[in-house]
C-alpha positions as CSV (number, residue, x, y, z in Angstrom):
1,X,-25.4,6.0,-20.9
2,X,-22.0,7.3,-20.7
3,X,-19.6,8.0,-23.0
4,X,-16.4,5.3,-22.7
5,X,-12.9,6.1,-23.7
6,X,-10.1,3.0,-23.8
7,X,-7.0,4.5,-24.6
8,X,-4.2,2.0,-25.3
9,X,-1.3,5.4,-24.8
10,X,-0.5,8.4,-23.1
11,X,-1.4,10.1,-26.1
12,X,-4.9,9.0,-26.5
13,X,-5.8,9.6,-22.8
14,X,-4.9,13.4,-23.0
15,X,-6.9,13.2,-26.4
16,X,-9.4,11.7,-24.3
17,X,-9.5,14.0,-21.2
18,X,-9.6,16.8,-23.7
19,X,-13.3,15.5,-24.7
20,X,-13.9,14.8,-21.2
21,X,-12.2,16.2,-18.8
22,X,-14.5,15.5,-16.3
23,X,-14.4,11.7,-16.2
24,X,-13.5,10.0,-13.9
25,X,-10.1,7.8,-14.9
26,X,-9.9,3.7,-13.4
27,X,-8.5,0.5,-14.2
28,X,-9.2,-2.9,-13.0
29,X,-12.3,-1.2,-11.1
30,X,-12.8,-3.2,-7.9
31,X,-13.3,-0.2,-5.5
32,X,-14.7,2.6,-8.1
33,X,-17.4,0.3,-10.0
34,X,-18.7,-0.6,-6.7
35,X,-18.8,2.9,-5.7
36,X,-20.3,3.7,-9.3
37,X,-23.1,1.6,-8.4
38,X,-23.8,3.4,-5.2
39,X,-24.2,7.0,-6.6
40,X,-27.3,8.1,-8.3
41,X,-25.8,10.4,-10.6
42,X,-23.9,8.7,-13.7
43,X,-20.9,10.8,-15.2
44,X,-21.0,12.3,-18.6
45,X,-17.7,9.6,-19.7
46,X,-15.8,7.1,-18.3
47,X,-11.8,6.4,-19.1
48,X,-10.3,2.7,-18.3
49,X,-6.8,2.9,-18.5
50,X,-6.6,-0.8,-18.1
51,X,-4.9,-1.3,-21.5
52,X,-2.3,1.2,-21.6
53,X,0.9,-1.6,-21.8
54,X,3.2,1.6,-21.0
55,X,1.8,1.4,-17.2
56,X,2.2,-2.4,-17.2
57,X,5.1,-2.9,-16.6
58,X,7.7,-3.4,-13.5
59,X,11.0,-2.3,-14.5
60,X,14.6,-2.9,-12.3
61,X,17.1,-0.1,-12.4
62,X,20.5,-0.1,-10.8
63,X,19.0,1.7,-7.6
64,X,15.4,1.5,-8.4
65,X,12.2,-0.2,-9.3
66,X,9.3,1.4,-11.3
67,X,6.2,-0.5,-10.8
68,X,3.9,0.9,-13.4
69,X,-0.1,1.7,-12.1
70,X,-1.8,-1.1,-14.2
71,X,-0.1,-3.6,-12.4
72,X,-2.5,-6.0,-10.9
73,X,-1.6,-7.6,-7.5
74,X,-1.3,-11.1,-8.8
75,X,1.5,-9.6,-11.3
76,X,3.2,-7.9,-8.0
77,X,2.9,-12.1,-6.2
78,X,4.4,-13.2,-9.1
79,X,7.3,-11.0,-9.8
80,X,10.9,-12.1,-9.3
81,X,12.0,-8.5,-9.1
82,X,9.6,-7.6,-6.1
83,X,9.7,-11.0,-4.5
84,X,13.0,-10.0,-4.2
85,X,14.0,-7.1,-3.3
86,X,10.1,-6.0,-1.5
87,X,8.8,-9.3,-0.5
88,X,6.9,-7.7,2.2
89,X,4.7,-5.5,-0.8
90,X,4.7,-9.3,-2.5
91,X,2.9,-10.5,0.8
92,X,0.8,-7.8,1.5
93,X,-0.7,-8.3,-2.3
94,X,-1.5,-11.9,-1.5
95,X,-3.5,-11.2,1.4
96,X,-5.9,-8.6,-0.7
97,X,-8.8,-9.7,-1.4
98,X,-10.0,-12.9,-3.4
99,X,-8.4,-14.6,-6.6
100,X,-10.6,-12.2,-8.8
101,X,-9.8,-9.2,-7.6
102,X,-5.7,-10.0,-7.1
103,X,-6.0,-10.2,-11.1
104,X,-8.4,-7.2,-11.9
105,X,-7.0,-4.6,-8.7
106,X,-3.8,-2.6,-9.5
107,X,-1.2,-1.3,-7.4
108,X,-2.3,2.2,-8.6
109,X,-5.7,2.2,-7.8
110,X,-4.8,0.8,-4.6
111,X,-2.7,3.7,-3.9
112,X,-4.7,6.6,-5.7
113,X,-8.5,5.0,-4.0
114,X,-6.6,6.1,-0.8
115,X,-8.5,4.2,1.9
116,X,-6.5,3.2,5.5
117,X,-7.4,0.0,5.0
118,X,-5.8,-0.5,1.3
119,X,-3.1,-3.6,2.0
120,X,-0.4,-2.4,0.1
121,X,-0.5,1.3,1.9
122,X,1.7,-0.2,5.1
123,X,4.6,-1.7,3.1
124,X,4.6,1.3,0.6
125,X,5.0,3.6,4.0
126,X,7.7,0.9,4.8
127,X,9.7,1.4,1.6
128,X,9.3,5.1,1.9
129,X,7.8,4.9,-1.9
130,X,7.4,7.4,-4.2
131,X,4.5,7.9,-6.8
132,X,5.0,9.2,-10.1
133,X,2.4,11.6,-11.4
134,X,1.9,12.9,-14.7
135,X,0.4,15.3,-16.6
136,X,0.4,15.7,-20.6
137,X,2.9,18.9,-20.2
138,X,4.2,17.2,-16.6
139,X,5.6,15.0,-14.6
140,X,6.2,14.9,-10.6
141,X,7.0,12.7,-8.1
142,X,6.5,12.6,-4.1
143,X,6.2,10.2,-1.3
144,X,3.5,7.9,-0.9
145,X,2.9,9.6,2.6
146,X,2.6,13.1,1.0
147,X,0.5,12.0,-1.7
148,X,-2.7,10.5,0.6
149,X,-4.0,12.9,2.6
150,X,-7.0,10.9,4.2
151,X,-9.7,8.2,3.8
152,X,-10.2,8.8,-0.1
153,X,-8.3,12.2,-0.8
154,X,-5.2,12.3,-2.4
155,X,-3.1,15.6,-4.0
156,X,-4.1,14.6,-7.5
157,X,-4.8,17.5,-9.8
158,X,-7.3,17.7,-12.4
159,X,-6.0,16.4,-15.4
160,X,-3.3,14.1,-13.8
161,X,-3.1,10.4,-13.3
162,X,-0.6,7.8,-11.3
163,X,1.4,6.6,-13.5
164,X,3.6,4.0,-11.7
165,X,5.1,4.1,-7.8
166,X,8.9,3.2,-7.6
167,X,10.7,2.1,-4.8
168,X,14.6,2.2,-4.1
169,X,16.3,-1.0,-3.1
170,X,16.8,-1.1,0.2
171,X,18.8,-3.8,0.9
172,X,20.1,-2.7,4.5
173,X,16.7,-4.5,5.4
174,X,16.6,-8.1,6.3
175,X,13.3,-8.8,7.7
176,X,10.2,-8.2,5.7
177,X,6.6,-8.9,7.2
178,X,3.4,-8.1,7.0
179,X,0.4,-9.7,8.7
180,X,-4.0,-8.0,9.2
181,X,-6.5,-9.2,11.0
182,X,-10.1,-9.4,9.7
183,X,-13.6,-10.2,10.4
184,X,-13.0,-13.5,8.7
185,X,-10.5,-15.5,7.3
186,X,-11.0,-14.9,3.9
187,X,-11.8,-12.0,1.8
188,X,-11.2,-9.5,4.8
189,X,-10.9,-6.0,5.1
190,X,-8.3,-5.2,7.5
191,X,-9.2,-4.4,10.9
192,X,-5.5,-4.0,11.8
193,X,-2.7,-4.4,9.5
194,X,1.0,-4.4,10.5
195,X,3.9,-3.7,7.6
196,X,7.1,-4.1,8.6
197,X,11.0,-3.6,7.2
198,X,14.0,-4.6,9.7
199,X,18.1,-4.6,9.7
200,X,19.6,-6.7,11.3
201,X,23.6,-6.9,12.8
202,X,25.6,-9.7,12.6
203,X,24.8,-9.5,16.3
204,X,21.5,-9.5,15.7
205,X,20.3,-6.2,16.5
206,X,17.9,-3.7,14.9
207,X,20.0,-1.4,12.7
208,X,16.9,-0.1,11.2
209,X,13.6,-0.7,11.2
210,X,10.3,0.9,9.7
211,X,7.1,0.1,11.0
212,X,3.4,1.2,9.6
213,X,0.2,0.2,10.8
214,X,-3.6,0.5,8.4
215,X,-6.9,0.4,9.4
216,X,-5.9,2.3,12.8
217,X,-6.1,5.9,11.5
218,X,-7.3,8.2,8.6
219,X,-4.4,7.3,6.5
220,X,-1.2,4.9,7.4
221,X,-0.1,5.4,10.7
222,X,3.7,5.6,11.7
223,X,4.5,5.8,15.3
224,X,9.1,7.0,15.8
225,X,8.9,5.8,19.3
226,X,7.9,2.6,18.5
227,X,10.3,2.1,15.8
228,X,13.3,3.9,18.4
229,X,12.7,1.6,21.3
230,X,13.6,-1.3,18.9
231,X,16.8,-0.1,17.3
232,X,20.1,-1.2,19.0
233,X,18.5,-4.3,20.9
234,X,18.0,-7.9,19.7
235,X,14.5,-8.3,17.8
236,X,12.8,-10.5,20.9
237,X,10.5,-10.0,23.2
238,X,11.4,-7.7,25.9
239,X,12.5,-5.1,23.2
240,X,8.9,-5.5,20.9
241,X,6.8,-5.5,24.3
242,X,8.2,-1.8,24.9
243,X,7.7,-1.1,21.6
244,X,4.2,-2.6,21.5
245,X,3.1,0.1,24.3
246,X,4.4,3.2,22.7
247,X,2.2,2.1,19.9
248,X,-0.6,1.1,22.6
249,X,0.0,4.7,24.1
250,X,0.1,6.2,20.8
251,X,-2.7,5.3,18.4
252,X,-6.0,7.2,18.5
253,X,-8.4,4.7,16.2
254,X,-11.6,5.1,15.5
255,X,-14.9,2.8,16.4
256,X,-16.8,1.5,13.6
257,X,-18.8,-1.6,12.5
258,X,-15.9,-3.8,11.8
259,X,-14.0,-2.9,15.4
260,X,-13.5,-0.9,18.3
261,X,-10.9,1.5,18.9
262,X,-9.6,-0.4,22.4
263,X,-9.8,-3.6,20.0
264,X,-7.9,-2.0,17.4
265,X,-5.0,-0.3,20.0
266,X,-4.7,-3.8,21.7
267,X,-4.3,-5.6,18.0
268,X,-1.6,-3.0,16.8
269,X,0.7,-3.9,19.7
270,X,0.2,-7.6,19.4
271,X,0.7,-7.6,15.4
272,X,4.0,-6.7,16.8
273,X,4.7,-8.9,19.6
274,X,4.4,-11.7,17.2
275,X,7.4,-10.7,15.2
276,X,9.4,-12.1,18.1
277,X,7.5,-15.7,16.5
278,X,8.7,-14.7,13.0
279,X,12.5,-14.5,14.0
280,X,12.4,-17.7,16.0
281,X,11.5,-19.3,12.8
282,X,13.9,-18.0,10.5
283,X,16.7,-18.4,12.9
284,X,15.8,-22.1,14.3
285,X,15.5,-20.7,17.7
């Protein structure tokens, strides 16, 4: 059996990579226990970092919010603070996965288990996020975007965990979505998800706008044309259609069990057609 370390501090985890600096380091466990299960070799120690309060936490700055790794994604649905200033990062939690695993799943090993079809990946790209990494002698951050570097690999360095992602306000953008498509209705795992993160003029027109898709590439994809046929025209149907084929043109994804690639391609574009539905809502068209 292996050894099992549950530090409750910073201090007792580098006591406890210092014993075993080897083992592998998780917290709620819904992707890494599976995986666990599916290798025939057992590690020499495990560390749960699942009840360290210091990365459970979601703290407001003037300019910032730091949303510490242990935070499940039922604790980012039910946050004022992100409902509020990242409600598209609120959305995208309630879409993953069932009851059980919005409580036990954290934002961190959502980020860190790196996969293109993680939910909150698109509205991270979205925010242009930043994760904080840390050391015991060390501490650096970077974009979300340069920290995954493809299905399941990451620039984490030996002896360093996530400890929390923080996102600047962005309150220049007044349209948050994000929508997947799965197999099924429940429990899915994306096929084709769509984040999203518009301004808006007085007029009506895109000021800004990021877009990000998962599930269409080795990691997030982001595709500029896309996002510069949209800015400077009204958010409707004409302007997303044009849009919706640069991202048609662009994508490359792969075939696999779950989808095709010309499936995929076809779904990306019309994830963003239907934000032309979405405005006619909010604005009583």
């Amino acid at each position: 059996m292996s050894d099992f370390f549950l530090p409750r501090s910073l201090d007792d985890l580098w006591a406890a990579l210092r014993q075993a600096p080897e083992a592998p380091i998780y917290a709620g466990g819904t992707d890494f226990l599976v995986r666990l299960r599916q290798t025939p070799v057992r590690p020499p120690a495990l560390i749960c970092i699942e009840r360290m309060d210091a990365l459970q936490t979601i703290e407001e700055g003037r300019d910032e919010v730091r949303i510490g790794a242990c935070v499940t994604h039922a604790g980012l649905m039910a946050s004022p603070v992100i409902r509020r200033h990242f409600p598209v990062l609120a959305e995208a939690a309630r879409h993953l996965g069932s009851p059980q695993i919005r409580n036990m799943g954290t934002i961190g090993g959502n980020v860190v288990s790196a996969s293109p079809a993680g939910d909150t990946l698109p509205p991270l790209y979205v925010l242009d996020a930043q994760v904080e990494l840390r050391r015991a002698d060390h501490v650096r951050r970077l974009p979300v975007s340069g920290f995954i570097r493809g299905p399941g690999q990451t620039t984490l360095q030996p002896g360093e965990i996530l400890t929390a992602v923080r996102i600047r306000k962005q309150p220049g953008l007044t349209v948050h979505h994000f929508e997947k498509v799965g197999r099924r209705d429940a429990l899915a795992i994306a096929v084709v998800s769509l984040a999203a993160g518009i301004g808006l003029s007085k007029e009506g027109k895109v000021t800004r706008v990021r877009l990000a898709w998962g599930s269409v590439g080795p990691t997030v994809m982001i595709v500029p044309e896309a996002e510069k046929r949209l800015v400077g025209r009204p958010l409707e149907t004409n302007s997303l259609m044009a849009a919706a084929e640069a991202v048609r043109r662009t994508l490359v994804p792969i075939d696999d069990v779950r989808a095709g690639a010309d499936y995929r391609r076809q779904v990306a574009g019309n994830l963003l057609l239907r934000l032309a539905g979405r405005m006619e809502t909010e604005t009583g068209r």
